[in-house]
N, C-alpha and C positions, 0 to 999 in steps of 0.2 A: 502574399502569404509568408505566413514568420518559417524560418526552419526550425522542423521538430523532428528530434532524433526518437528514433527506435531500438529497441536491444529486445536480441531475443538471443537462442540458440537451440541448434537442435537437441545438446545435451538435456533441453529442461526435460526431453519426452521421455528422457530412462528414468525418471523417479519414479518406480514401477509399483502404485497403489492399487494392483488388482484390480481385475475386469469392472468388476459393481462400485468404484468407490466413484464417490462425488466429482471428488479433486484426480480427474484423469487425466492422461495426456492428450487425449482428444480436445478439453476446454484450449487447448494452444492450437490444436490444428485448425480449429473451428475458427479462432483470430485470425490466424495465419488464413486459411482458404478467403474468408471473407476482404480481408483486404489485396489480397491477388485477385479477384474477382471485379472489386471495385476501382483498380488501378490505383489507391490510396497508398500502396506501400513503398510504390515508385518514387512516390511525392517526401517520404521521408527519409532523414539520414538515418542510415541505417549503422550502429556504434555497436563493438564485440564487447562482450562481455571478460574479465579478468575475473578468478574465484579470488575471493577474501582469503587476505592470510587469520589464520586460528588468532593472534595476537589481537584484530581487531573484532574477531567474537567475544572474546575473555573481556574485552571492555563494557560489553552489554549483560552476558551472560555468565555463570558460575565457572570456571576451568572444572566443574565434577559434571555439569552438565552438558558441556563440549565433548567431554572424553566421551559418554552414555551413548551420547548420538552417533559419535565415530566406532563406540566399541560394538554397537548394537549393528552397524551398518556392516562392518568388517565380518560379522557374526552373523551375516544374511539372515536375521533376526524381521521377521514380517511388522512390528511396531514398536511406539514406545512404549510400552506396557499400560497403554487407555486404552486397545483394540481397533482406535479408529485415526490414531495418527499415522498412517505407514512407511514402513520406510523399508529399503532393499539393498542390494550390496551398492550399489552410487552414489545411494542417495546424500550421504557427509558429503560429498565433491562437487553435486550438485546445486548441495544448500549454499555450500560456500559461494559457488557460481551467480547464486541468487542475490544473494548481498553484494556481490562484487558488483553486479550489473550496476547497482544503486547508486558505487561510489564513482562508475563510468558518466554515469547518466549527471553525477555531481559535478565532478570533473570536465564535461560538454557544455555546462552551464556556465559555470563559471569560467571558462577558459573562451566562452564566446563560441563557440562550434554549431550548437545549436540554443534557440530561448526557450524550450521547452523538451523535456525527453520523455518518453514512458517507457517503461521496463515490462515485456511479458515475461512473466519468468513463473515460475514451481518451484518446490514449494511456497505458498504465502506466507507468512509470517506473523501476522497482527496477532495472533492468541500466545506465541511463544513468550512464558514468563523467564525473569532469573533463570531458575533453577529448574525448568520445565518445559517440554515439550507438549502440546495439547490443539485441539483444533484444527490435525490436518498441517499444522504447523511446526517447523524445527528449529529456525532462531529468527530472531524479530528483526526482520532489513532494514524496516523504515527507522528503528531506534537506531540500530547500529550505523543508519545513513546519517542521521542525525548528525552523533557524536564523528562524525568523518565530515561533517561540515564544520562542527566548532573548530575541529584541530587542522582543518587542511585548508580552509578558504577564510579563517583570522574573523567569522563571524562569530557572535554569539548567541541570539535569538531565532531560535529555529521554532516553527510550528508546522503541525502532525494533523493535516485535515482526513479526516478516516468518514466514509460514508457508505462502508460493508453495511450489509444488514445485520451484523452481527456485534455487538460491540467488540472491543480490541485490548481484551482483559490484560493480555500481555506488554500492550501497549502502555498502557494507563500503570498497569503493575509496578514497570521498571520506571517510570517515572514521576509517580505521584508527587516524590519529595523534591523535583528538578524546578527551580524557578526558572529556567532558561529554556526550553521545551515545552512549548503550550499545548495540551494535547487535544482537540476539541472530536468529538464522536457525535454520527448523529444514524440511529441503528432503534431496531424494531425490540421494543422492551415492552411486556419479559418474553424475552425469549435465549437462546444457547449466547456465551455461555451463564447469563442469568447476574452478569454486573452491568451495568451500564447505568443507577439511575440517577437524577439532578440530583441527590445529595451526595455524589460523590465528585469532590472539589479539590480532591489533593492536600497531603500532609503535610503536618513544619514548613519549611519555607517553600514548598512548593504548592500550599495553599492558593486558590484561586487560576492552578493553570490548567488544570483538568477541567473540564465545558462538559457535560454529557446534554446531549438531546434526543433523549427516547422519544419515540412514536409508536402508536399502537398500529394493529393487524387491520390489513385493510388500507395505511396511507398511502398517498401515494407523491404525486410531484408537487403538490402544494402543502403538503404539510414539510417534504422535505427543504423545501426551497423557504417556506416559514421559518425553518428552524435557522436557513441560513442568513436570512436576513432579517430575523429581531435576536438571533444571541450570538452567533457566531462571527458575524462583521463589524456588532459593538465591540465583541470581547477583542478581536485583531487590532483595533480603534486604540485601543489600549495598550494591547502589549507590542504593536507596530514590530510581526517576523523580520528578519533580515535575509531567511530563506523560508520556503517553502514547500515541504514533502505530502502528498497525496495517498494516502491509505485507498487506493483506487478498488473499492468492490464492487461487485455488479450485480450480488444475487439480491439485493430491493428491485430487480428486476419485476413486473407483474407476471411473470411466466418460468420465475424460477423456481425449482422444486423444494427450495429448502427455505423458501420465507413466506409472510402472507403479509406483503408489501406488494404498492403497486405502481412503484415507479416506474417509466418509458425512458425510453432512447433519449426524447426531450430533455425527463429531468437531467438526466444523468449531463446533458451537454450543458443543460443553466446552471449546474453546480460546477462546473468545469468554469464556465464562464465567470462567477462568482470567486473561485479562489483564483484565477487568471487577475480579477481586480485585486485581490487580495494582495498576491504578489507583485502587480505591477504599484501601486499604491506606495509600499510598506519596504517592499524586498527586493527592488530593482528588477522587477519582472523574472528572476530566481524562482526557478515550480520544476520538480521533477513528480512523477507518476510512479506507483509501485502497485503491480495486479496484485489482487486480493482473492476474494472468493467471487464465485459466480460460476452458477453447476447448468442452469440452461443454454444448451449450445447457440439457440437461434437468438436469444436473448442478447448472450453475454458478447459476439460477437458483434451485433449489431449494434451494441450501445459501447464500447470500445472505440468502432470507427466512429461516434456519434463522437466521443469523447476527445479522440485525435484530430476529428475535425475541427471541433471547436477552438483544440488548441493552435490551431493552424491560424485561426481565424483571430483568438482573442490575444493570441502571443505577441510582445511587443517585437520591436528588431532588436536585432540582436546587441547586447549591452555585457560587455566582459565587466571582468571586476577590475 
């Protein structure tokens, strides 16, 4: 079995979204209970999280929409003025904490510690644009993990596999125009937040590195796993990552409340298994994991460990850089 680190902490549970919101602290307890149950979390390295300094938000995001989110949070202010992303007086310290995890979980990788890491962490990130907050989201980790792989481990081709149900507006946003960031999505269209479709391929020279692979209502592990191996393993084929980041969501779950998707525990571990080739192929087996969404408890945990296990399973040994 390969070593796969874990990051969590208990701070993620103060980002306090109110008893009814989707994005609760519970979707952590619910991982966390299941893998104490299952003896799985013994098996992993478990890696503390560090909060990102502001200096490496300001690299992905606006310095007016860093302030927003710290001034609104300082202001025990309930969201960011959409009513459904929320935020309470931790939550800026939080967020930071969630990005940091990302660049631990980078740092384990590339320093040889562990071959694979995944991050449970709160808030997610994928919908947070530039200049905005949206989606339950406050700044985009997996971008800002990115660009802390270009500048900290001397690569430059990083790719962004996202298979939330939801597409990753924020994602695709701040990097449309990046030739060096491949962003590939494969998420329930139309549906929230209502971009995600094949004719969108990314601008100027970042032309051709945005992959969308919408599916309609109803699919399940065979269309998602279609989409992984006729577009998304040529497109890799081609632009051969050097690393590999995981947009990890789970609500394509079949039992989640907020899609009508009907992916299994299964898929969720053959797409694991599938960017595990990816990066072992292209990227020197380089893969870290970043939770995303996924609001069904029995669901989200269950396919999680499906996920961790796989990585256990499909991860190479361990290869420093």
């Amino acid at each position: 079995m390969a070593t796969v680190g874990f990051i969590t902490h208990p701070d993620y549970l103060e980002h306090d979204t109110g008893p009814w919101h989707p994005e609760r602290p519970d979707r952590l307890r619910a991982i966390l209970q299941r893998l104490e149950e299952t003896g799985l979390r013994k098996e992993l390295l478990a890696i503390p999280p560090r909060a990102a300094g502001v200096a490496w938000l300001e690299k992905v995001h606006t310095k007016a929409h860093v302030a927003n989110v710290k001034f609104r949070c300082e202001q025990n202010l309930p969201h960011m003025g959409d009513g459904e992303t929320m935020v309470s007086s931790r939550s800026f310290e939080i967020a930071r904490l969630a990005v940091g995890a990302a660049f631990d979980a980078v740092d384990a990788v590339a320093d040889g510690r562990a071959s694979a890491v995944f991050c449970a962490v709160r808030p997610p990130g994928h919908h947070a644009e530039r200049d905005r907050a949206m989606g339950f989201c406050l700044f985009n980790s997996v971008v800002i993990a990115a660009r802390y792989v270009q500048e900290t481990c001397n690569l430059e081709r990083v790719a962004i596999i996202d298979w939330d149900v939801h597409h990753g507006n924020g994602t695709q946003h701040i990097l449309e125009s990046d030739p060096t960031v491949f962003y590939f999505s494969v998420h329930q269209y139309p549906h929230y937040p209502g971009t995600g479709s094949i004719h969108e391929v990314g601008i100027g020279p970042g032309m051709g590195a945005t992959l969308n692979a919408p599916v309609q209502a109803g699919a399940g592990d065979e269309a998602y796993l279609k989409a992984f191996d006729e577009r998304c393993l040529p497109a890799m084929e081609r632009f051969r990552p050097e690393f590999v980041i995981i947009s990890a969501g789970f609500d394509a779950h079949r039992d989640d409340p907020l899609s009508a998707t009907r992916v299994t525990e299964t898929g969720f571990s053959e797409m694991t298994r599938r960017a595990m080739a990816i990066a072992r192929t292209h990227a020197g087996g380089r893969l870290i994991s970043v939770l995303e969404g996924g609001y069904g408890l029995n669901g989200l945990s269950h396919s999680v460990e499906a996920h961790l296990r796989t990585l256990m399973e499909a991860a190479p040994s361990l290869f420093p850089l």
